[in-house]
N, C-alpha and C positions, 0 to 999 in steps of 0.2 A: 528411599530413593534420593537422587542427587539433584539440587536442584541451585539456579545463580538466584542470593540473596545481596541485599544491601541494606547496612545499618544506619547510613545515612546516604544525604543527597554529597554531588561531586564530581569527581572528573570519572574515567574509564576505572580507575585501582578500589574502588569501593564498590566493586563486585566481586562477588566472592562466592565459592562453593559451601553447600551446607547440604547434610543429611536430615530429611525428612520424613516423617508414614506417608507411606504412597496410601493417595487420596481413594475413595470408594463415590462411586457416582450416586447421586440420588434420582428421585421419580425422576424421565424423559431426559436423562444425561447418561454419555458414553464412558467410559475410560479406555482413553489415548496411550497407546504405546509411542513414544514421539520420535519418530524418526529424523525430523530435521524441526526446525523451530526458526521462522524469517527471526530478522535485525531490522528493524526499520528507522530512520530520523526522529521519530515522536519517541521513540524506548530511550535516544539520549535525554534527548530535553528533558523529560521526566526523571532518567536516572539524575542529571545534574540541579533538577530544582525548580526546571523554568514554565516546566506545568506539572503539578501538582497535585494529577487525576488519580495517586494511589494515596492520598492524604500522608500520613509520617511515616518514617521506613520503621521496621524492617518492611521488605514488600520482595516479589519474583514478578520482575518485568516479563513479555511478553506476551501477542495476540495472535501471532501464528502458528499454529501448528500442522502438522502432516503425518500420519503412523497410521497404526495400525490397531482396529478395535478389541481391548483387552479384556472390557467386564460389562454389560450392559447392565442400568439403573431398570426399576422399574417401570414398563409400561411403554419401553421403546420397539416400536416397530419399524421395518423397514431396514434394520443392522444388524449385524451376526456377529460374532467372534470372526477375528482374525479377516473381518472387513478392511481392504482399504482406504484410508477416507483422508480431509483434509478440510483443516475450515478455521474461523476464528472466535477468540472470547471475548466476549462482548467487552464493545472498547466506548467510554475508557475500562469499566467495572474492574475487575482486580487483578486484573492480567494473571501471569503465570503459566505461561510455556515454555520461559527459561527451564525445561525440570526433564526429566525421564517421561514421565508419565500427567499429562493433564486430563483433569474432566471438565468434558465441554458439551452446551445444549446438545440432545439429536440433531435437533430444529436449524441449528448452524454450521452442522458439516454435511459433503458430499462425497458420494465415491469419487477416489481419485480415477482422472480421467488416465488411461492408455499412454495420452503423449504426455504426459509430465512424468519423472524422476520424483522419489520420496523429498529431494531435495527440491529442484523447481515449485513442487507441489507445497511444500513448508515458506517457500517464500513468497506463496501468489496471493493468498487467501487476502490480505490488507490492502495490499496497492490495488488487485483485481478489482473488489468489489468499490474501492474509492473512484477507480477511473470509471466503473460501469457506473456506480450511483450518480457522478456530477456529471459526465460525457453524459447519458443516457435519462435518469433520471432527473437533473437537473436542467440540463443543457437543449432536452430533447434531439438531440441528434439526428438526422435522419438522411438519409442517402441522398446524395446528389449535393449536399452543403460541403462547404469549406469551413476548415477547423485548424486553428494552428496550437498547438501543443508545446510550453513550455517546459525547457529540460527534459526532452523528448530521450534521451538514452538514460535518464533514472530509473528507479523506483515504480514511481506510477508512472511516470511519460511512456516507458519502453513499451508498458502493457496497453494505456489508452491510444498510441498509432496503433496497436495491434486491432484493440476494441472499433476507432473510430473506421478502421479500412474496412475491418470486417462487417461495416452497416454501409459500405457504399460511401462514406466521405472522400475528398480531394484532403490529403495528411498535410501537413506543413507542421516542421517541428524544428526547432531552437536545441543548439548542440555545439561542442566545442567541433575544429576540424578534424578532430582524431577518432570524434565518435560516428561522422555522417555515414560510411561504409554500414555500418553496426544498425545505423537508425533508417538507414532505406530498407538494408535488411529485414525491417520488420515490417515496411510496406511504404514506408513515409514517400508520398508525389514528390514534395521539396524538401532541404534540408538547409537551415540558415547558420552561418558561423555567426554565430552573437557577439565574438569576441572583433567581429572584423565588418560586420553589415548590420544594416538597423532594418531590421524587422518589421517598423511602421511603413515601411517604402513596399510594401507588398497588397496583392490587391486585393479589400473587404473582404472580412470571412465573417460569414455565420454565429460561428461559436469559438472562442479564447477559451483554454484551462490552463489556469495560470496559477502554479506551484511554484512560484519567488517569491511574488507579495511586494509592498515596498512602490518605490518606483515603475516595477514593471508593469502594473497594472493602470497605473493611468496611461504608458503608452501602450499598453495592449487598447485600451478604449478606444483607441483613436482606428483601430485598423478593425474593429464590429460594425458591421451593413448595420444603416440603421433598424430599429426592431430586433435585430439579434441580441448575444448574451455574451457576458462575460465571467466565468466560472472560478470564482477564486477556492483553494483549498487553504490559505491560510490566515485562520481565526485571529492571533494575534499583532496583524501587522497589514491588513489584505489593499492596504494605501491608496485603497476605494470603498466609494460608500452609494447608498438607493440613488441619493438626490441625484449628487454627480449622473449617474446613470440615466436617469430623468431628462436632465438638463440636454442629454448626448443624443437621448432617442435610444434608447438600448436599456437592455434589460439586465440584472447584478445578480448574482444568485451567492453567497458565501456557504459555501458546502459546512455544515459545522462539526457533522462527526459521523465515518461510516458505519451503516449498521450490520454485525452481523446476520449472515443470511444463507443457509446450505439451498435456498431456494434461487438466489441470483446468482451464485457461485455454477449451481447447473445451468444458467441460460449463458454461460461466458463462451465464447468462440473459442474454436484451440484457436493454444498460444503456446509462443515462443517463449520462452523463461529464462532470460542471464543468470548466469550464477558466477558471480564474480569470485567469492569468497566462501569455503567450506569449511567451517573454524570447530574445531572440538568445542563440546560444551565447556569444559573447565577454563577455557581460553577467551570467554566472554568477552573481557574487557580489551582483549586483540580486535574482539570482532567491532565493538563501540566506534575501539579509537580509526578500524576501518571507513566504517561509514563517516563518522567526524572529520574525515580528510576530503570528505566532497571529489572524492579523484576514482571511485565504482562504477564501474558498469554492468549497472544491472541490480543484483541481490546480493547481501550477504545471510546465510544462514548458519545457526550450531545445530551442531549434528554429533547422537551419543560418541 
């Protein structure tokens, strides 16, 4: 089978196609016919160096996948042949869904729902269950609160308006002007041009998930009711910390790594899925230098 390797860390061109044995699943694992396979932000940083969760290359990036059940391992129940599912490999562990064919827990895929496309459905599994894990899990989210949502036409923004409307939240989501149409679209009450209004001038919410890091997170601080929470996804730079939080009356949570789950992927609301970009596999490093341009709406996924 064909699968995108890399021999070392670097920019998009040190991915590269290679022929491999297609993999055989062992005890309570499926084998993935893979229909589309997401591209997410972390698959750069780690292709170029800058986290380092596949240890020394060679390695096959990716955690999502979406196809079609081709071989069951022993002892899995609940899957057939020629099921169709969708779910991710435990992240960081050793990715590889850049390929034809991945083996993944049972325990971590679900049938694909109806309204997702093999495509939609390859590119949901990661952002999905990151916005359900820190919206939800973290965050506690609960109906009737206010929640404002950073870079709300991303990756995971797109999908957590979708998560937080569908528990009854008031949406508020941060968005250039060309994406607001795109981000009501998916339910958002308000929409903020960040490039042109400040954010803090809006009034106390509940719950911040703040996917920048850096400076936005101390002024997201400032706009959490006190006792609420402020939800950071990014580990290395999250430009807050407990005390601070302490100090504010408000509670910090740094999300540090979602976990795969075919069990939370079924409690997900339909959703709406961008698919900005449908990149042939062998065109990988097309798809990288996509995402690296910060300018998507939505998802990019390889597809055989």
């Amino acid at each position: 089978m064909r699968v995108i390797t890399q021999k070392t860390v670097g920019d998009a061109s040190v991915l590269e196609v290679a022929e491999v044995a297609k993999p055989v699943p062992g005890p309570g694992q499926v084998l993935v016919a893979v229909g589309a396979a997401g591209v997410n932000p972390v698959d750069t940083y780690i292709r170029g160096g800058g986290f380092p969760a596949l240890g020394e290359p060679p390695f096959t990036l990716g955690w999502d996948v979406a196809g079609t059940v081709e071989q069951l391992g022993e002892g899995v129940e609940g899957f057939a042949t020629g099921d169709e599912v969708y779910g991710m490999l435990p992240f960081p562990g050793v990715g590889g869904g850049y390929a034809e064919y991945a083996v993944v827990s049972a325990s971590d895929v679900a049938p694909r729902p109806s309204w997702l496309t093999v495509e939609q459905a390859g590119a949901v599994p990661l952002v999905s269950l990151t916005a359900w894990q820190t919206l939800v899990g973290r965050g506690g989210l609960a109906a009737g609160q206010r929640v404002l949502i950073h870079a709300a036409a991303g990756g995971v923004g797109h999908v957590a308006v979708q998560i937080a409307k569908a528990r009854g939240a008031h949406v508020i989501g941060t968005a250039s002007a060309a994406k607001h149409d795109f981000v009501r679209s998916l339910g958002a009450d308000e929409v903020i041009d960040y490039r042109h209004q400040d954010f803090t001038e809006i009034e106390p919410v509940d719950v911040v998930l703040d996917t920048i890091g850096g400076e936005y997170a101390e002024r997201s601080a400032k706009v959490v009711k006190p006792g609420g929470v402020l939800v950071s996804i990014i580990p290395g730079n999250p430009g807050f910390d407990v005390d601070r939080a302490v100090d504010l009356g408000i509670r910090f949570e740094l999300f540090g790594s979602v976990v795969a789950s075919g069990a939370d992927l079924a409690l997900l609301p339909q959703l709406k899925v961008q698919i900005d970009h449908a990149v042939p596999l062998a065109d990988a490093a097309k798809a990288h230098e996509l995402v690296e341009s910060k300018r998507t709406t939505g998802k990019v996924v390889l597809v055989p």
